[in-house]
ZAMARGU-4260 file (C-alpha; in steps of 0.2 Angstrom, whole numbers, plus 5000, padded with zeros to 4 digits):
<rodrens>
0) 5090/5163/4790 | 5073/5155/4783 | 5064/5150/4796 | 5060/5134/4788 | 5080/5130/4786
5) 5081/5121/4801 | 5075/5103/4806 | 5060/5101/4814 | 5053/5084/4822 | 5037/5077/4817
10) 5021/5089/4820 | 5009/5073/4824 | 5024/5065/4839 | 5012/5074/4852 | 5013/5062/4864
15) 5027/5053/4875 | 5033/5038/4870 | 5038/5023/4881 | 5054/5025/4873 | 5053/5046/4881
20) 5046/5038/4897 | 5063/5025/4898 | 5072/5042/4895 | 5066/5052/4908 | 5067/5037/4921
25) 5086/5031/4915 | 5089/5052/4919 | 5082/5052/4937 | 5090/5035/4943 | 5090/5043/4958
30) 5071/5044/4961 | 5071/5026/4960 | 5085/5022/4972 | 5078/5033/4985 | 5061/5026/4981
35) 5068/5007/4982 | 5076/5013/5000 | 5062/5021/5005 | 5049/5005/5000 | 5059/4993/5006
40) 5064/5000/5025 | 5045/5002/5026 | 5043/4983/5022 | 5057/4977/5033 | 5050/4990/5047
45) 5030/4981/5043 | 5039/4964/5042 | 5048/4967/5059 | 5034/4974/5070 | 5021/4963/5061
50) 5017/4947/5071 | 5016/4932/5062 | 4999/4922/5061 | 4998/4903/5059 | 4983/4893/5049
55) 4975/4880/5056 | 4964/4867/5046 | 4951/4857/5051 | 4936/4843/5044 | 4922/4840/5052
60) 4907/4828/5049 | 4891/4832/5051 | 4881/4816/5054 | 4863/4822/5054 | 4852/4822/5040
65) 4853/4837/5032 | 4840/4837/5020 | 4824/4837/5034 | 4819/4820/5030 | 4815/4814/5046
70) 4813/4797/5038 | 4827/4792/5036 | 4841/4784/5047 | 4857/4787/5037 | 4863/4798/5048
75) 4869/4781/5059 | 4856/4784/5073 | 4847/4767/5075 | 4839/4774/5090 | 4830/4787/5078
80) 4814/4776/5073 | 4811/4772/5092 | 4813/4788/5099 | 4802/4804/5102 | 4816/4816/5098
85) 4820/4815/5080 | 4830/4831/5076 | 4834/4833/5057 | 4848/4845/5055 | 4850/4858/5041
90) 4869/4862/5038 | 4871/4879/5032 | 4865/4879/5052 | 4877/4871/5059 | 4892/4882/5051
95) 4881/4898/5055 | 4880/4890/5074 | 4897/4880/5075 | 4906/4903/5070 | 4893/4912/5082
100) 4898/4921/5097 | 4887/4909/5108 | 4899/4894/5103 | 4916/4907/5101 | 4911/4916/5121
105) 4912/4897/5127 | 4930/4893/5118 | 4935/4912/5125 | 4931/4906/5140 | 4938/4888/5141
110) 4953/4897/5132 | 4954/4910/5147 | 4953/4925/5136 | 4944/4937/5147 | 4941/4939/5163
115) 4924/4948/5164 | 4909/4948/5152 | 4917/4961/5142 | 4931/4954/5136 | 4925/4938/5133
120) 4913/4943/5119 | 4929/4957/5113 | 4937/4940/5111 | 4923/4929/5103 | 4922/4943/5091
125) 4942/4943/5088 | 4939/4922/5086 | 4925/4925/5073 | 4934/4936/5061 | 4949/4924/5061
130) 4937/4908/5058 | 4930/4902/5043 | 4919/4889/5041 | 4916/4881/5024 | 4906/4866/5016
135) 4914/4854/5007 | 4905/4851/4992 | 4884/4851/4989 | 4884/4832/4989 | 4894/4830/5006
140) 4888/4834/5027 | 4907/4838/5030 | 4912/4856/5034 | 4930/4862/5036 | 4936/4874/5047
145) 4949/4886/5045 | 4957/4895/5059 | 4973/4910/5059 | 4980/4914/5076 | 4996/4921/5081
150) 5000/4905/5089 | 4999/4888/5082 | 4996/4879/5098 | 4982/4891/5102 | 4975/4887/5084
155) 4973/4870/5085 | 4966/4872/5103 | 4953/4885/5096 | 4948/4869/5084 | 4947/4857/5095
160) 4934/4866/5108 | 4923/4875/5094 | 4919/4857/5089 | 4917/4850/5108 | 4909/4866/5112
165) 4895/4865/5097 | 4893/4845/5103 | 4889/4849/5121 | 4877/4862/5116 | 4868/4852/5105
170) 4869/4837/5116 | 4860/4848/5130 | 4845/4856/5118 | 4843/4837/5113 | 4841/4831/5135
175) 4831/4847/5137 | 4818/4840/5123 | 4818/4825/5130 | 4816/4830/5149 | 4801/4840/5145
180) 4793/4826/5136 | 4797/4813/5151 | 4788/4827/5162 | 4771/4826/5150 | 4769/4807/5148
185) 4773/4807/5167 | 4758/4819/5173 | 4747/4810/5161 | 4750/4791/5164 | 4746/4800/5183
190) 4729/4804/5178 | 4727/4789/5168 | 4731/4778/5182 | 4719/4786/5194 | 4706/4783/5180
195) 4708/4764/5176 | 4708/4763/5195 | 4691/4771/5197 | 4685/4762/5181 | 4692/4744/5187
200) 4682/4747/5204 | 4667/4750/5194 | 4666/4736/5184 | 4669/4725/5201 | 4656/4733/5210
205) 4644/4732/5195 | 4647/4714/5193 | 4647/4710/5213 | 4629/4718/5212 | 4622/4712/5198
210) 4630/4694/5198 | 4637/4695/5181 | 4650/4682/5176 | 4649/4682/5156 | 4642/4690/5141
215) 4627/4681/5130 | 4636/4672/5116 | 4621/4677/5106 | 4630/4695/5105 | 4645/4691/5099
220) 4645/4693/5080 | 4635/4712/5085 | 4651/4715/5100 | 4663/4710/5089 | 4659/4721/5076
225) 4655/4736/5088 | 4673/4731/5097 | 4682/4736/5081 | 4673/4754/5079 | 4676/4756/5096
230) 4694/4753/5095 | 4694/4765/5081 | 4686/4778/5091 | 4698/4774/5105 | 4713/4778/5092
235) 4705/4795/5087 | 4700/4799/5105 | 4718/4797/5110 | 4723/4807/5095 | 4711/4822/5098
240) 4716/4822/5116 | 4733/4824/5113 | 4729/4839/5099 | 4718/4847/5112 | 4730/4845/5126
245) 4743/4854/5114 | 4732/4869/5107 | 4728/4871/5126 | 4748/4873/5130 | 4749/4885/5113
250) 4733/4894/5120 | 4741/4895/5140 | 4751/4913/5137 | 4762/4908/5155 | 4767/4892/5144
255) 4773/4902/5128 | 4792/4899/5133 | 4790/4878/5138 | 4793/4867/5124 | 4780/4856/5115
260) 4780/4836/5116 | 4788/4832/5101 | 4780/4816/5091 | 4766/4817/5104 | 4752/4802/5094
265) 4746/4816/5082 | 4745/4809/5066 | 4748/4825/5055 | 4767/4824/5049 | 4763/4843/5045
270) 4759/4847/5064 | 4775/4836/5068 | 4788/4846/5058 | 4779/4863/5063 | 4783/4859/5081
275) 4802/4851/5078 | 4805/4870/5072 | 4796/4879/5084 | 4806/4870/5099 | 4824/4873/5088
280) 4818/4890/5087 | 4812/4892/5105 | 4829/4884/5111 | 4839/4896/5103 | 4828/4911/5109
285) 4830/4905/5125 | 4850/4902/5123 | 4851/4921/5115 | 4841/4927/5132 | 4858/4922/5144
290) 4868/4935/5136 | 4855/4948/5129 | 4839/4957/5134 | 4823/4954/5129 | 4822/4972/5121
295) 4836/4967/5107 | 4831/4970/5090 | 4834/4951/5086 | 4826/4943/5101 | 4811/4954/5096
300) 4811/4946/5078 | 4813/4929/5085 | 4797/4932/5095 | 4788/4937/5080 | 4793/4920/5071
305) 4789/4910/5085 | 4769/4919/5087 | 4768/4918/5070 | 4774/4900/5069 | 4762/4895/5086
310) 4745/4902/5075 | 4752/4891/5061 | 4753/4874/5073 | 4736/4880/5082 | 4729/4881/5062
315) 4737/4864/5059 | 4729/4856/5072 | 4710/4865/5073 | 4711/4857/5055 | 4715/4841/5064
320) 4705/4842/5076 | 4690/4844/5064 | 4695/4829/5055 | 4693/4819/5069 | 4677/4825/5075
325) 4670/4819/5056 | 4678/4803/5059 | 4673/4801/5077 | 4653/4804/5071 | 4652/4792/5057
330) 4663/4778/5069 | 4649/4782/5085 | 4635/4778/5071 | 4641/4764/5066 | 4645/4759/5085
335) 4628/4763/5087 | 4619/4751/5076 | 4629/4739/5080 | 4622/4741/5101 | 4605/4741/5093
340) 4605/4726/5087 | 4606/4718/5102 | 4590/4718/5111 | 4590/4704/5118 | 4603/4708/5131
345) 4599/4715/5146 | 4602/4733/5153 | 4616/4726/5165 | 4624/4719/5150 | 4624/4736/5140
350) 4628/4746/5156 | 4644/4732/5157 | 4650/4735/5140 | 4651/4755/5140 | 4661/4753/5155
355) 4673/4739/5148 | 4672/4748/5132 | 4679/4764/5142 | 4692/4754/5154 | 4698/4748/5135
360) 4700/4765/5128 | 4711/4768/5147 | 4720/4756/5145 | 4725/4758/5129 | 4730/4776/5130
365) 4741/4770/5147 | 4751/4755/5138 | 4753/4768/5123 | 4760/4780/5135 | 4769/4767/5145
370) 4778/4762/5129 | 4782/4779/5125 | 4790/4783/5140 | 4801/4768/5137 | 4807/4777/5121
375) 4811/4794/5128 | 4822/4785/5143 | 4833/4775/5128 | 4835/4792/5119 | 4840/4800/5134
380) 4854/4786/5136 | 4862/4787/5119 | 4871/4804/5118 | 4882/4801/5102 | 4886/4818/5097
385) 4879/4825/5081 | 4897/4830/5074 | 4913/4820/5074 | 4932/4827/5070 | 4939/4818/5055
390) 4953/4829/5051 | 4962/4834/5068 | 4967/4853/5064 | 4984/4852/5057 | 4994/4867/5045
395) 5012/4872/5040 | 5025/4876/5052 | 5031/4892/5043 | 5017/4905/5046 | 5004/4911/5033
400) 5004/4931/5036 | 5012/4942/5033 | 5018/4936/5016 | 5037/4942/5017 | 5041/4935/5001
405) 5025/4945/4992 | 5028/4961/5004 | 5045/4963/4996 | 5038/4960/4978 | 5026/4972/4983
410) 5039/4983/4991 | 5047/4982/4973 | 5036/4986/4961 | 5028/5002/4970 | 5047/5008/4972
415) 5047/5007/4954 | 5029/5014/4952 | 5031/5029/4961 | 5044/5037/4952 | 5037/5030/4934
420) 5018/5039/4940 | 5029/5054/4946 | 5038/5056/4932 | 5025/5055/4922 | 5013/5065/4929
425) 5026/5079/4930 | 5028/5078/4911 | 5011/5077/4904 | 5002/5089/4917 | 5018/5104/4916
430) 5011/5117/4901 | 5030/5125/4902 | 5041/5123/4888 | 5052/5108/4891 | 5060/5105/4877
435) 5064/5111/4857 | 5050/5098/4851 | 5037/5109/4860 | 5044/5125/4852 | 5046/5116/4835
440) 5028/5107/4835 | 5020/5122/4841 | 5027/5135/4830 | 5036/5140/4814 | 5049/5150/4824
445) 5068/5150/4819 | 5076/5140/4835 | 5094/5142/4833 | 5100/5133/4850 | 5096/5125/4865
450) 5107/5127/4880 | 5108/5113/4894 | 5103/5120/4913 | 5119/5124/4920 | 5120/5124/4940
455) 5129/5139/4946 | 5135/5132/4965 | 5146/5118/4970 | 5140/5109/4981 | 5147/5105/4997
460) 5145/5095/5015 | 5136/5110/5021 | 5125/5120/5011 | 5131/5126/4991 | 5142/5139/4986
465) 5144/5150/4973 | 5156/5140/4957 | 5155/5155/4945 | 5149/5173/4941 | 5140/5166/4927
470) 5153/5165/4913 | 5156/5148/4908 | 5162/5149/4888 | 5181/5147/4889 | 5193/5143/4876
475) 5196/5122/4874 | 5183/5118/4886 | 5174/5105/4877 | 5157/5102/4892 | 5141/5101/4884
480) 5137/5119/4888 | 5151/5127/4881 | 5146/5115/4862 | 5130/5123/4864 | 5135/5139/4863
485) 5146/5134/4846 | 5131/5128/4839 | 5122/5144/4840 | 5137/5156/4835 | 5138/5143/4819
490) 5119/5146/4816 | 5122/5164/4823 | 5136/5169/4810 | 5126/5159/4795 | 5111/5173/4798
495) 5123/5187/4799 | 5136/5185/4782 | 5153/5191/4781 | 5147/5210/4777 | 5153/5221/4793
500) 5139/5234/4792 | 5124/5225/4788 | 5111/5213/4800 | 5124/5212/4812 | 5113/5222/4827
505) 5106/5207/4839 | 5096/5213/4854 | 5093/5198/4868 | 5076/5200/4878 | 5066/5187/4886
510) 5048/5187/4892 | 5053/5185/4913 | 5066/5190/4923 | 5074/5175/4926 | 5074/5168/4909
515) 5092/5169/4906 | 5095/5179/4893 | 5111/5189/4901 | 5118/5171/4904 | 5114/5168/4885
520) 5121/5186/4880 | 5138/5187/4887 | 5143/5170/4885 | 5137/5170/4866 | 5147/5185/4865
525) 5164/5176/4874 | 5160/5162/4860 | 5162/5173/4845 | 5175/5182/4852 | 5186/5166/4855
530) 5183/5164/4834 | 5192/5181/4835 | 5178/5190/4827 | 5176/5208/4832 | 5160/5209/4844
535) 5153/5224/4853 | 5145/5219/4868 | 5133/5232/4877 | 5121/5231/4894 | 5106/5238/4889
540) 5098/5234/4904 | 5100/5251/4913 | 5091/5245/4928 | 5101/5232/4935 | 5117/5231/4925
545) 5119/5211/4928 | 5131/5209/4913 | 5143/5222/4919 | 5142/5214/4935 | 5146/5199/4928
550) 5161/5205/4918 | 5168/5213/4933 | 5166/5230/4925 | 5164/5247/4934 | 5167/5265/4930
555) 5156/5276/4918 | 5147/5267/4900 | 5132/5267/4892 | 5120/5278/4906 | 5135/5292/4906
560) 5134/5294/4887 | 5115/5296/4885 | 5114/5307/4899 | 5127/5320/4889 | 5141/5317/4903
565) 5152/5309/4891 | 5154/5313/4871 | 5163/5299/4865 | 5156/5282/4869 | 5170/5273/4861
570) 5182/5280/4876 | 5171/5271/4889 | 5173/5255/4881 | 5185/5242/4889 | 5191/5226/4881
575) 5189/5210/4888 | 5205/5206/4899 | 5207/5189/4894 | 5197/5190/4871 | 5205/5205/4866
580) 5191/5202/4851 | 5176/5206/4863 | 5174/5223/4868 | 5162/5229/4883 | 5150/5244/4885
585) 5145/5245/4903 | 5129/5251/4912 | 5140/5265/4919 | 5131/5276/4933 | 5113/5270/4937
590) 5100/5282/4928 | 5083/5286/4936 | 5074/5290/4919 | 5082/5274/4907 | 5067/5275/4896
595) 5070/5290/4892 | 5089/5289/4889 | 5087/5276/4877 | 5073/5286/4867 | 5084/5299/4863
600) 5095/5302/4848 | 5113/5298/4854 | 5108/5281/4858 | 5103/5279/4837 | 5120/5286/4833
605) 5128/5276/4844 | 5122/5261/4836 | 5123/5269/4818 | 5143/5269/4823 | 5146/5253/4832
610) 5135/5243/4817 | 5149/5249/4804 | 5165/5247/4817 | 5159/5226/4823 | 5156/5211/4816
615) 5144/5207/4830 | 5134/5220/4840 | 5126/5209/4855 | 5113/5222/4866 | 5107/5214/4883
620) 5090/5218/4885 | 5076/5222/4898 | 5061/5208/4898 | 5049/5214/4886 | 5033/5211/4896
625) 5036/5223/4911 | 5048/5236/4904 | 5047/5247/4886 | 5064/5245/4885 | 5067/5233/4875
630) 5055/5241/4862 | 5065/5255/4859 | 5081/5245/4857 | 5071/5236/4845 | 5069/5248/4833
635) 5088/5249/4831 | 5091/5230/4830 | 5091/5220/4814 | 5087/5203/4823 | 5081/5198/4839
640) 5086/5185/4849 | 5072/5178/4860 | 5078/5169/4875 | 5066/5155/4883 | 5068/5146/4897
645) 5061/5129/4899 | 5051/5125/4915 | 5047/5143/4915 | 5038/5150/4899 | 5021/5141/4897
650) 5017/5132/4881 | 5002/5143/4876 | 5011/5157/4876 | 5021/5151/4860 | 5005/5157/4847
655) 5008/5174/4856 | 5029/5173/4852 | 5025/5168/4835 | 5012/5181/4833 | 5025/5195/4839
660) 5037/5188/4826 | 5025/5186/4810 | 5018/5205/4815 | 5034/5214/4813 | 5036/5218/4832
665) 5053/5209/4833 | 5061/5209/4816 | 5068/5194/4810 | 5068/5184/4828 | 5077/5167/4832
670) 5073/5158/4847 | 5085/5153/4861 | 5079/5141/4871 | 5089/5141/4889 | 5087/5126/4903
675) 5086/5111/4895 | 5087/5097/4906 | 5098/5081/4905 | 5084/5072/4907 | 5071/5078/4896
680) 5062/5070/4885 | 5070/5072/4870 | 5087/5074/4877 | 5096/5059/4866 | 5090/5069/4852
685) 5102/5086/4854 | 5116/5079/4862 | 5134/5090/4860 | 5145/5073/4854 | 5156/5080/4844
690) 5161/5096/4849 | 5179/5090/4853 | 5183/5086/4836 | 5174/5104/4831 | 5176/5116/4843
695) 5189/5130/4845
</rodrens>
């Protein structure tokens, strides 16, 4: 038969198809039941010992100004202008501070989660990964809070005392600020006091002595004009005093952790706004020092920015202090011509003014003092908090994790992934032959049948057992197995012609033991004879005699002749019990040298005889890699049919079957593949439907 007489499929289809892929996948149903069981449990097992968590939502607004404007009041803190406290907040601070675990160790505790140190930050820690804290929009002070605990009560809880809890910190930084600037003023209104009294006695003693009661009106144009420079001077003295009383405290190392009077008379808004932030950052170094030592990493940093931000305030003000002293010069100049021009007053009128001129400058620091004082006590009244609850914390009832309605879908899909990744995996990454395609795309070899994997056990409660001895053509049987074997006794008696005598020899090999070839043998050889066609069929395999056993065949054959034991072969024949058609020639006794039995010349007349008395002469053979058997028995073949088993004989091995067939090595060779799975790729392709109608 022309080895390009039979169909072949389409050399460039190399690659698996969706519609291949549906195959494979209807064929292992299985796979996806056991997959979707499997998935599914473990869903319903993760759904069942899952706690569910419940979300809680929150708004809060932020009533500070949060673009560092310290002028303005929009913020709705009348009390702002008048105060010395005017705290400008930045919010992207207040969500860092309103989720740290200063706040979150205060909620665990007012919570009563934990007991000792330990376990209240464990649980501050467990409160910060479940909160998130969000702005609302770049145009907006409002933050909303969102909080997932496995209770909702406890959620809403949570809410509530991170916003009290963040008020009542803030509310406390603000009195400490306040407190140490009441301690200042205090201490120098003190000295101030003490001064004015010593400078009042003075000018009472002074006028006592001298018997002064008024000034020369002649003098009054010069004294008014030298009043308003020396209440200038007075303004920058009190200015200067204050900067140099502040360098001093940035200056005093055993004052490097006291805060700084904040709006202290300096008229330097740099100098202002450089010491809001250096008391916000000394606050929260000193707030970071209750639950950590100085030698943490962070409290070290913090250190660096506050000596770093103290050189920049003691820069601020030596710059300001140097201003004054310009202005203070030019103002005492012009104070001094002024007193120069009024020589007609006497010495006692001079000494007078100085010391009016410095209980003035007293008395105007004390009443400035005296009014600041007033301001710190009315800021210390108003504690409005900075932040105030607009949306109480509300959620669903039904809880937010886990997602049982996307868990299942999930569940779903990867039971139907798996067994689609597995599938396909399995059939691009396995180089065996599979099915005919990979035979017909690869090679030009004559394939003249496929037959289906056949399983050999039924299969019971408890383990398999054996179903057959490995003969399954029978008469009327119409499985797909038994239409496969008609297919190739069609093609089989196409190749050998109606002439008894010629190219009717057909030696069955395989490459491995296990490739089926004395299944493919003796039931191609029950399948012509139940077309009652005459058919020889003989065990070469010497070794281990499987077809014999299989026929249920003992006593002396094919061993016995070769050997000499017996002289005629045709009386160790026996005839099928049941195909009177199909004749058998055992293995007979066992030979230690088969090799060379076969190489010798009874064996070539033997076939010489049986070729002109059968139609059909079918030899099993030995595997042609391992044993020289089959090479011999070759040389008195006219075809040879090659017997590959899918799964098993690897795909780059076909240019080397191909090779063996264009070289001469096995004359005229068809190829059989054997194994074919229901669920291979191309299985709708070579299906038996028909064989009722056909078959014999």
């Amino acid at each position: 038969m022309d080895n390009q007489s039979l169909p072949r499929r389409n050399q460039t289809d190399n690659f698996m198809t969706i519609t291949d892929l549906w195959r494979l996948c209807l064929t292992n149903w299985r796979w996806f039941v056991t997959s979707l069981l499997l998935c599914v449990g473990a869903a319903s097992y993760y759904l069942v010992v899952t706690p569910n968590m419940y979300t809680r939502e929150a708004s809060v607004l932020v009533r500070e100004d949060t673009k560092g404007n310290n002028s303005t009041t929009k913020n709705g803190d009348e009390f702002n202008d008048l105060g010395l406290v005017k705290q400008t907040t930045n919010l992207n601070n207040v969500v860092r501070h309103m989720t740290s675990l200063d706040v979150l160790m205060e909620v665990a505790i007012r919570m009563e989660k934990g007991y000792n140190q330990k376990e209240i930050l464990a649980q501050a820690q467990r409160y910060q990964k479940r909160l998130k804290a969000e702005i609302d929009n770049d145009k907006s002070t409002i933050i909303n809070l969102t909080f997932v605990d496995y209770s909702p009560e406890d959620a809403e809880k949570v809410l509530y005392s991170i916003v009290q809890v963040y008020n009542e910190k803030w509310l406390n930084d603000k009195q400490s600020i306040t407190e140490s600037t009441s301690k200042f003023i205090d201490a120098r209104l003190a000295v101030l006091e003490r001064d004015l009294n010593g400078v009042d006695d003075s000018i009472s003693i002074f006028k006592s002595v001298n018997k002064i009661t008024d000034l020369s009106s002649v003098s009054d144009m010069y004294l008014q004009q030298q009043s308003q420079a020396d209440a200038e001077i007075l303004r920058i003295s009190n200015e200067k005093s204050m900067a140099q009383y502040i360098r001093g405290m940035l200056e005093d190392k055993s004052a490097q952790h006291q805060l700084l009077p904040a709006n202290s008379g300096i008229n330097n808004s740099v100098a202002e706004a450089q010491i809001s932030s250096y008391n916000e950052m000394l606050m929260q170094l000193n707030s970071h020092l209750i639950y950590t030592s100085d030698q943490n990493p962070l409290i070290v940093n913090q250190e660096k920015e506050l000596g770093i931000l103290r050189k920049n305030i003691m820069s601020t003000i030596d710059n300001q202090i140097q201003t004054l002293n310009i202005q203070l010069g030019a103002l005492r100049g012009y104070s001094g011509a002024a007193s120069s021009k009024i020589a007609s007053n006497p010495a006692q009128e001079k000494h007078l003014t100085a010391v009016e001129r410095e209980q003035k400058v007293k008395e105007s620091l004390y009443l400035y003092l005296l009014q600041k004082r007033e301001e710190n006590e009315i800021n210390m009244t108003y504690n409005a908090s900075i932040t105030q609850m607009i949306d109480i914390p509300h959620g669903n009832d039904s809880p937010s994790s886990p997602g049982k309605r996307n868990i299942v879908l999930a569940a779903l899909m990867i039971s139907l992934m798996i067994p689609v990744i597995i599938i396909f995996l399995h059939e691009t990454l396995d180089d065996t032959v599979q099915e005919r395609g990979d035979i017909e795309r690869a090679t030009t070899l004559s394939l003249i049948g496929d037959v289906p994997l056949y399983d050999y056990h039924d299969r019971k409660w408890f383990g398999k057992q054996p179903k057959h001895n490995g003969i399954v053509v029978e008469r009327g049987r119409q499985d797909i197995t038994n239409e496969a074997f008609r297919v190739i006794r069609t093609n089989l008696e196409f190749m050998t012609g109606k002439s008894v005598g010629e190219n009717n020899v057909y030696m069955v090999t395989s490459s491995y033991v296990g490739s089926g070839k004395t299944f493919v043998s003796t039931n191609l050889a029950l399948s012509l004879a139940i077309r009652e066609r005459k058919v020889l069929f003989i065990d070469g395999d010497l070794r281990l005699a499987v077809a014999s056993s299989q026929f249920e065949i003992k006593g002396k054959g094919l061993s016995d002749f070769l050997s000499g034991q017996e002289t005629d072969w045709t009386s160790l024949v026996q005839t099928h019990q049941k195909y009177s058609s199909l004749d058998i020639l055992p293995v007979g006794t066992r030979p230690p040298n088969p090799t060379e039995l076969l190489s010798g010349s009874l064996f070539s007349e033997l076939m010489e005889q049986a070729r002109k008395q059968y139609e059909f002469v079918i030899i099993d053979c030995p595997p042609s890699e391992t044993l020289a058997d089959a090479d011999i028995i070759e040389r008195y073949a006219d075809r040879t049919l090659f017997v590959v088993r899918a799964g098993l004989f690897e795909r780059k091995r076909l240019g080397d079957l191909e090779y063996a067939s264009q070289t001469g090595k096995y004359k005229h060779m068809s190829v059989i593949l054997n194994g074919t799975k229901k669920s291979g790729r191309y299985a709708n392709d070579y299906k038996y439907r028909y064989g009722h109608y056909y078959g014999k």
